[in-house]
C-alpha positions as CSV (number, residue, x, y, z in Angstrom):
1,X,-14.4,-6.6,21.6
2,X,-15.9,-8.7,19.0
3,X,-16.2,-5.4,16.4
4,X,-12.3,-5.4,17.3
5,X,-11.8,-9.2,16.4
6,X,-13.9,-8.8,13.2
7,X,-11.6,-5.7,12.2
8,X,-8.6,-8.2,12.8
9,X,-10.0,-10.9,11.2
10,X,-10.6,-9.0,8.0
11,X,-7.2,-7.6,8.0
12,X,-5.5,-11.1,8.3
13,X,-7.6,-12.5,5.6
14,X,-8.1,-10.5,2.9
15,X,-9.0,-12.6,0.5
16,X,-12.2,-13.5,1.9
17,X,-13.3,-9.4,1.3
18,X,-10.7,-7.6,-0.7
19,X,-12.8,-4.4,-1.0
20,X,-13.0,-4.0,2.8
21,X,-9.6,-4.9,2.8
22,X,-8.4,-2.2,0.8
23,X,-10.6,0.1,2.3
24,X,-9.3,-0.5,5.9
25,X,-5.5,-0.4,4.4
26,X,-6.5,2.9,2.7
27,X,-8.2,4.9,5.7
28,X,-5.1,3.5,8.0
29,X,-2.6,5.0,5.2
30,X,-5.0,8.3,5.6
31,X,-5.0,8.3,9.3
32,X,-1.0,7.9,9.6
33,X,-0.4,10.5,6.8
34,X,-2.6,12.8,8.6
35,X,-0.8,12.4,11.7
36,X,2.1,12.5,10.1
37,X,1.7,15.9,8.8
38,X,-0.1,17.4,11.4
């Protein structure tokens, strides 16, 4: 639950750790383009 809030947290905030940020928004993009083509 907190691992969950701390993704969340990160995601609404992303100027406070642009690199995770990005990182996060890339692997999502990844996972739904996987899917996607599956």
């Amino acid at each position: 639950m907190r691992a969950t809030s701390k993704a969340l947290l990160t995601v609404e905030s992303p100027g406070l750790n642009p690199r995770r940020h990005l990182l996060g928004t890339g692997s999502f993009i990844l996972l739904f383009w996987s899917f996607e083509n599956a």
